[in-house]
N, C-alpha and C positions, 0 to 999 in steps of 0.2 A: 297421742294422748299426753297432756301435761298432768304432774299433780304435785299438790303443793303440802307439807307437812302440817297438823294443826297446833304442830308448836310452834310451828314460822310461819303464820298467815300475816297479809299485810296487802295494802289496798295496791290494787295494784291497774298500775296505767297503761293502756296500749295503743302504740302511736302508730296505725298501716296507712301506707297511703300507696295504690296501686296504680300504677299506667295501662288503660288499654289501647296495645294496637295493634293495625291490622294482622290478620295472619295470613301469610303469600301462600298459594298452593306452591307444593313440590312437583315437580314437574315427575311423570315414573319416567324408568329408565327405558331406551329402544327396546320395542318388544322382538324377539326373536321368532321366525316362522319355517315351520318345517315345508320348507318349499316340494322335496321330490314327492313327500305324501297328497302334497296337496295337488300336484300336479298331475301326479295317479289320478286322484279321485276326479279331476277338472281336466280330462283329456277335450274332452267338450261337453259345452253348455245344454244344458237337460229343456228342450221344448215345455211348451204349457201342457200340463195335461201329462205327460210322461215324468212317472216317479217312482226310484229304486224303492224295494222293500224293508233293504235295508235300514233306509230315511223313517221309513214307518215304523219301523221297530224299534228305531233309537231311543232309550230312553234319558241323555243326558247328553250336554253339549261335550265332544272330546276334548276340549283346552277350556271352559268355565264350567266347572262341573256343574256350582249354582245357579244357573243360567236359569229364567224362567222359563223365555224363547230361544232359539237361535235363527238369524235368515241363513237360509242353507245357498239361495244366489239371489244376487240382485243384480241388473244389468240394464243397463239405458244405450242407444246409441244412439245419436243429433245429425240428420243428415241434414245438404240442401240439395235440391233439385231446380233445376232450370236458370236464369239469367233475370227472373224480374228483380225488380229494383225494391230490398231493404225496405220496407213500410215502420214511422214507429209516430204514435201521440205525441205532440210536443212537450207535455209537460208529463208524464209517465212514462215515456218511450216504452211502450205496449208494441209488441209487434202486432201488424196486423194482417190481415188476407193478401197485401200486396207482397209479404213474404213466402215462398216456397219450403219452409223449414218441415223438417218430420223429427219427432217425441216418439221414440218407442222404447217401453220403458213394460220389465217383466220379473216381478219380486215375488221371493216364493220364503217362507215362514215355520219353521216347525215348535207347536206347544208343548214343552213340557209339564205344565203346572197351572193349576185355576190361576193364578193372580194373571201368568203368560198368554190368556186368554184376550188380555185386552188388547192383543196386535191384532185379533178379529176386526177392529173398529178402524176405518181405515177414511184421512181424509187426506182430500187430492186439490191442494190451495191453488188461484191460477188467478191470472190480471183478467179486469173486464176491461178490455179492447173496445166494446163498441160495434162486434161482430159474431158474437154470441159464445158459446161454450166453447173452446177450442179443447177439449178431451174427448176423444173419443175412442171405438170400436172398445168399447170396457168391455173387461169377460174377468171372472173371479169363483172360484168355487172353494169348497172344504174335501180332503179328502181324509178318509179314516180306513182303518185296519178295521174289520169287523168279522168273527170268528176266523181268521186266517182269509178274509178277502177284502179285496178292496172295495171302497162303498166311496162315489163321489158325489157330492150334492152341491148342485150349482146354484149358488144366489139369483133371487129373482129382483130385475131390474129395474120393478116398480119401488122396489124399498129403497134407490137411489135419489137423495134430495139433494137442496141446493141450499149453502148456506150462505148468505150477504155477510161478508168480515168487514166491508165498509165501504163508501164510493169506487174505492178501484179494485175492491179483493173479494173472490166467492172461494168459497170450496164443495166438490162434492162429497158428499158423507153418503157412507154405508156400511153394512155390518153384515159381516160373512154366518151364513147359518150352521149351525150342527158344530161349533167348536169348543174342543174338550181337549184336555190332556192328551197329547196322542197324536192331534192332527197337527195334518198339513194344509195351509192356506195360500193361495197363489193369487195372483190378478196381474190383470197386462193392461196396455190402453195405449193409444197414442196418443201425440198433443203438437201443436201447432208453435208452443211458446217453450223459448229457451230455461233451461233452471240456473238460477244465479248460482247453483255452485252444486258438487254430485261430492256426497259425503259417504266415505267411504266405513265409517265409526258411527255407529248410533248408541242408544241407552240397551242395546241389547247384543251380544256375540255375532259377529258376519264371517260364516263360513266362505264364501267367495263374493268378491263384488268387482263389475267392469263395468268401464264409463272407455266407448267409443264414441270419437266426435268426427266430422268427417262433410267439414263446413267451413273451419278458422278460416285458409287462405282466401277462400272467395269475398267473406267478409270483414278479411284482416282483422281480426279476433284473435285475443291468445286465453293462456291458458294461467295460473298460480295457484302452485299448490302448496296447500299446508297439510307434509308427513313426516312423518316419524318412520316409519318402518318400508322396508325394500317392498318393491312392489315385484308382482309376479311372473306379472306383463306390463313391459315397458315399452312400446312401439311408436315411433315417430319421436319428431324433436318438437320443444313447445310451439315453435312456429310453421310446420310442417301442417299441409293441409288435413293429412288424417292422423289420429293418435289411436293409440288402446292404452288405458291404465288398468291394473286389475292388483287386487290385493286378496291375499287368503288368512284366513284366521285372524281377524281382525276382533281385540280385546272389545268388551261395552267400556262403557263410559257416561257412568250416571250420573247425575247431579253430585254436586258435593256441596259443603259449605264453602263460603266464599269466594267462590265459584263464579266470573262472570256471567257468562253463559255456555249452555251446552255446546250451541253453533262454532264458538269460538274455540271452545277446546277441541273436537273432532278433526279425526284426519278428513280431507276434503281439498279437491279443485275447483276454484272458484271460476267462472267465465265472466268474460268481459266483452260483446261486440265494438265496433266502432264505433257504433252511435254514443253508447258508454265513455271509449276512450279519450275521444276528445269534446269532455265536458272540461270544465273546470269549475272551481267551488264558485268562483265567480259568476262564473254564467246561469250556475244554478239555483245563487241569490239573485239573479232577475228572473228569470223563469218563475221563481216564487215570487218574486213582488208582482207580476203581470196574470199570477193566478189569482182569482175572485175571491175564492174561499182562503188564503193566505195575506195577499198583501191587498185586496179591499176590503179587511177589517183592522187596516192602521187606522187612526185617529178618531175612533168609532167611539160616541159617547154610550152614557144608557142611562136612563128613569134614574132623578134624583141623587146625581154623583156630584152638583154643584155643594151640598154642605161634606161633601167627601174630602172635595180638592180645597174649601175651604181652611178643614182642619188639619185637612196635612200641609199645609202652605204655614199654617199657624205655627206650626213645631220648628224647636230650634235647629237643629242638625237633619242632615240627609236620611241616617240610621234612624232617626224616630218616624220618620215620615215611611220609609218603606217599608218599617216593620208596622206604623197603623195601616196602612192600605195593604199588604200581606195579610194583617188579621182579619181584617176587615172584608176581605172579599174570600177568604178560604173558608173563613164563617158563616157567609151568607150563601154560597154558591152549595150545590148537592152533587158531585161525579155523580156521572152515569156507566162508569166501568169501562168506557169507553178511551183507547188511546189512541191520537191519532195527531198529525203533523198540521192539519188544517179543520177548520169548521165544519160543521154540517148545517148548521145556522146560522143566522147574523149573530152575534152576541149581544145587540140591543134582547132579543129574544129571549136568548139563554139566561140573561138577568134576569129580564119579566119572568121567566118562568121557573127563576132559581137552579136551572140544573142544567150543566152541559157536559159536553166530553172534555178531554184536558187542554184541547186549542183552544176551546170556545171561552173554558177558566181562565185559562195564560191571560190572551190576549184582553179580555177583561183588566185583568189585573197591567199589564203591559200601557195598554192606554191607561189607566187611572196614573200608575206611577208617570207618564210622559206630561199630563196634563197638569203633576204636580209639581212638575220639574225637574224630576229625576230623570239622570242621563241611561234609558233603560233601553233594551234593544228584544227582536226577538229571537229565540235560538231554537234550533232544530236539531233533533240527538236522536240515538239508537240509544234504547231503555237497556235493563242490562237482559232481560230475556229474547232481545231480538238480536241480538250479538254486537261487537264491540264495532264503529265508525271506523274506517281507514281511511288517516289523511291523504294515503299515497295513491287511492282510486277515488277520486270526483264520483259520485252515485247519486242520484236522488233516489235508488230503492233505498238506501241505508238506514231512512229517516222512519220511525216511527211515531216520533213524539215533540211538542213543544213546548218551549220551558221561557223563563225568561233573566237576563242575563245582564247585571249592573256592575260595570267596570267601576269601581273604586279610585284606585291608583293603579299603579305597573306593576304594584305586589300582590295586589289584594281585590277582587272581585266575591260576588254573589250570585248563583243559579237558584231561583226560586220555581217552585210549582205548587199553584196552589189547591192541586185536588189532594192532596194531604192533611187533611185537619190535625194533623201532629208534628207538620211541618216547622221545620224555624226557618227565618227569613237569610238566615246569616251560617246554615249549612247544606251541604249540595248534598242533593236529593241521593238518600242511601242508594237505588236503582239507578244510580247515573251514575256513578263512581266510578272512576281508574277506565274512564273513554275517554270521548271527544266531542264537543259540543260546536256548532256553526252559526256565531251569530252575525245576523245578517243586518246589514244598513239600509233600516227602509228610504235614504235620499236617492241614494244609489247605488243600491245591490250588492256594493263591496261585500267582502265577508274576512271573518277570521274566525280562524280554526282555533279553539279553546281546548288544553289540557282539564279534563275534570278533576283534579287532583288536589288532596289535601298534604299537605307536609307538616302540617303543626298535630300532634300525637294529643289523641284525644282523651280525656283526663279524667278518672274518677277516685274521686280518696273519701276514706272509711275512718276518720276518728272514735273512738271506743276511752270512755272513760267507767270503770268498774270497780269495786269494789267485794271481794269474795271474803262472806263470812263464815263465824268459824262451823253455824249450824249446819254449812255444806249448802247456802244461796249464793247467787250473786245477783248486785242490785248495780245498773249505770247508764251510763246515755250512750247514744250513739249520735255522730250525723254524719250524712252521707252528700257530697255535695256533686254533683253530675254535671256535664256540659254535653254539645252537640248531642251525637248520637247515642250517649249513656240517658242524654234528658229527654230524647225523644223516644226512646224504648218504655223507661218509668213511666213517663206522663201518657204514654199510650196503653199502658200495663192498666196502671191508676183508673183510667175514664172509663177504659171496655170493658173489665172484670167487675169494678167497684173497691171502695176500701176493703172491704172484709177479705177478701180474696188477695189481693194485693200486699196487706198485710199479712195474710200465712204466708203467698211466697220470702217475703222478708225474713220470717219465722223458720223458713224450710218446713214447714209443715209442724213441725218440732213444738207438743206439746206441753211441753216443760220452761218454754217461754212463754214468757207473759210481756206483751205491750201495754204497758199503760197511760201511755200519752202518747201520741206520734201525729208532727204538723209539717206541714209542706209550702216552700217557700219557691215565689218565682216560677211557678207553674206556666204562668201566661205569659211573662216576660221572656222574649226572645235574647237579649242581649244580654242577661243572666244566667250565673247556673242556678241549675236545681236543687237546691237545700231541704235535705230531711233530715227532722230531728225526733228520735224516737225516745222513751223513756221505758227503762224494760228492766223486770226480774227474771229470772230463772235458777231452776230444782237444778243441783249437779248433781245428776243420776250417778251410783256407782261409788257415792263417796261413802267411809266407814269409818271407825273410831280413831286409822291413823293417818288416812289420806280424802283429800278432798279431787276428785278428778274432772276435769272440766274440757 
């Protein structure tokens, strides 16, 4: 609290000008694990369906007290059987039936708390191959303590559906009955298709978790892990036809702020077969230009784009032209929630019908800017919920999404995506940030791997001119001027709430301020910042005959 005497009042000026930037997660320190208890408790793995009393009784996780849930085991093992020959899709390498591979995978759950209740809901994402479901022999039930007995209720199998995530991805969903505080939830299944990675860290406490593989050398497969902490069982060498990893008491790990993604932060071994390893980014950008839904909608006009290319042809500079045809099509086009690395329509369509998913917008936007003469390409990214791109593993799982990518000079480039109506043309997509972007040469398939990365510190300063009088007011202006992503938080604050709402936030709710003029400048303007200029009094509450406090 300042305060100023009302025998020395005097108008008084205040000049802040603050920088914000990013904040890096801290990495925690290696977690420590009481190996011989755990190994007590884990002399061997507990079948489906057999479960200590003790587990039922428990009312708190031992190492996270506030744990809603804890998995008390999880355990997957990956065998292969027999000598046929590796089946995979050319352009999703889906294994298929021509593979011998066995999933058997048996996770068991205990609730502490109603919110912990929602590990009940359980879904089980899997590639559509072309060969139908590959999950199967599913079994799942709830167990509960009831007057000192055990009570088991098994899920009925009609309530298991099937959800389409999108041309190549379903999941099965289903929801474990009778869960409460108290139980225990278990499910097993096998499956036919490899998992791109066995993650040992989820958003909730792992009492024990093992990932036996017992495949690599036949299929010259290896292994890479990302840990932190000694594992409990460590069996085999990575390149060693059979492994066991197992870890005990393994921390959660929930979202945080600035946070890329949860996948990324987790302890986890990723797999890789052969068909994977010898990809290269190159070959992966012709695979994508020889795909329909990818590279047959290069050069693709739509309804009425000839007075488009006219007027961006008309403008002086590059930078006008890509920031009207970014407006222009982020405005006119409607998401449909939808992310994905390729079409599900032509995009002549998605225009006629105003609304696509973010390929079907991109590339919209991709051809208008190539027809206007911008040197624009298209790029393929992992968003930041699907985990971060590694340049060091060639992947075509890694791609979520499509974006579009104007080299500049050799310092300076632009990622646009225009299912953002709050987008600016000239900053990279907050969800893409601190990866890695793949854009690709629709001549010939070349590719270059892009840092998404900003290094210029993103800028917001608060001029305050004021005047405190001696009644105990103060009467001054303010302006606030914002750029990139300070301008795109406002002007999205501003459009969705409305002024009135917009303006308490500025207020703090604080009803002792009064706004009496406040205008907004460069709203719509991408290549500008944000200027706000407010006009304001405020009551200094708490002031008295000798001090004024503010």
């Amino acid at each position: 609290m300042f305060f100023i005497t009302m025998k020395k009042f005097s108008t008084v000026l205040f000049l802040i000008s603050f920088t914000l930037a990013v904040k890096a997660q801290v990495q925690p320190p290696n977690l420590t694990v009481n190996v011989k208890s755990a190994t007590q408790t884990f002399t061997e793995i507990q079948p489906y369906g057999k479960v200590d009393l003790e587990d039922l009784q428990m009312k708190q996780c031992d190492f996270e007290k506030d744990a809603s849930a804890e998995v008390l085991q999880d355990v997957e093992r990956i065998s292969y059987d027999g000598n046929t020959e590796l089946l995979r899709d050319a352009t999703r390498q889906t294994i298929t039936q021509g593979a011998k591979l066995k999933v058997e995978r048996h996770r068991r759950i205990k609730i502490f708390t109603d919110y912990g209740r929602g590990a009940g809901n359980v879904r089980l994402t899997y590639e559509n191959d072309g060969y139908g479901n590959p999950i199967g022999n599913l079994e799942a039930e709830t167990i509960n303590l009831v007057d000192g007995k055990i009570q088991i209720t098994p899920f009925d199998k009609k309530g298991v559906y099937t959800e389409k995530i999108d041309r190549w991805r379903s999941a099965l969903v289903f929801a474990l009955p009778n869960v409460k505080p108290g139980s225990i939830i278990e499910f097993k299944y096998t499956s036919s298709q490899i998992p791109q990675a066995w993650y040992f860290q989820t958003n909730i406490p792992t009492r024990y978790t093992e990932l036996e593989t017992d495949y690599l050398g036949r299929l010259n497969a290896r292994t890479v892990a990302h840990v932190k902490q000694p594992y409990q069982k460590n069996i085999g060498k990575t390149d060693d036809e059979k492994q066991i990893r197992a870890m005990v008491n393994v921390h959660s790990l929930p979202q945080e702020p600035y946070m890329t993604s949860e996948k990324d932060n987790w302890q986890r071994i990723e797999l890789f077969d052969n068909e994977m390893l010898i990809h290269t980014w190159d070959g992966i950008g012709k695979e994508l230009i020889n795909f329909a839904n990818f590279g047959g909608e290069f050069n693709q006009g739509v309804a009425g784009d000839g007075p488009i290319i006219k007027h961006a042809k008309s403008l002086k500079s590059n930078d006008e032209k890509i920031a009207f045809i970014f407006d222009t099509v982020k405005n006119a086009m409607k998401w449909d929630d939808i992310t994905n690395f390729y079409t599900y329509q032509v995009t002549s369509q998605a225009w006629n019908k105003k609304t696509g998913n973010s390929a079907e917008i991109n590339f919209i936007l991709y051809n208008l800017l190539k027809k206007a003469g911008v040197n624009a390409f298209p790029m393929v990214i992992s968003a930041r919920d699907n985990g971060r791109m590694s340049p060091a593993n060639p992947n075509l799982y890694a791609f979520n999404n499509m974006v579009v990518y104007v080299p500049v000079d050799t310092a300076k480039f632009y990622v646009m995506d225009a299912t953002n109506k709050f987008g600016l043309f000239n900053a990279i997509p907050y969800d893409d940030l601190n990866s890695f972007g793949l854009s690709v040469n629709t001549d010939n398939g070349k590719t270059s791997m892009v840092p998404l990365e900003v290094d210029a510190p993103v800028i917001q300063s608060v001029f305050l001119n004021a005047e405190i009088k001696p009644e105990g007011k103060i009467t001054g202006t303010a302006e606030i001027t914002s750029d990139s992503y300070n301008k795109i938080t406002a002007v999205k604050k501003y459009k969705t709430h409305g002024e009135k709402k917009y303006l308490d936030t500025l207020r703090n709710n604080d009803n002792n301020i009064k706004i009496s003029s406040f205008k907004m400048e460069n709203m719509d303007v991408d290549s500008l910042p944000l200027s706000q200029k407010i006009d304001f009094v405020a009551d200094l509450t708490g002031s008295d005959e000798n001090y004024i406090y503010f």
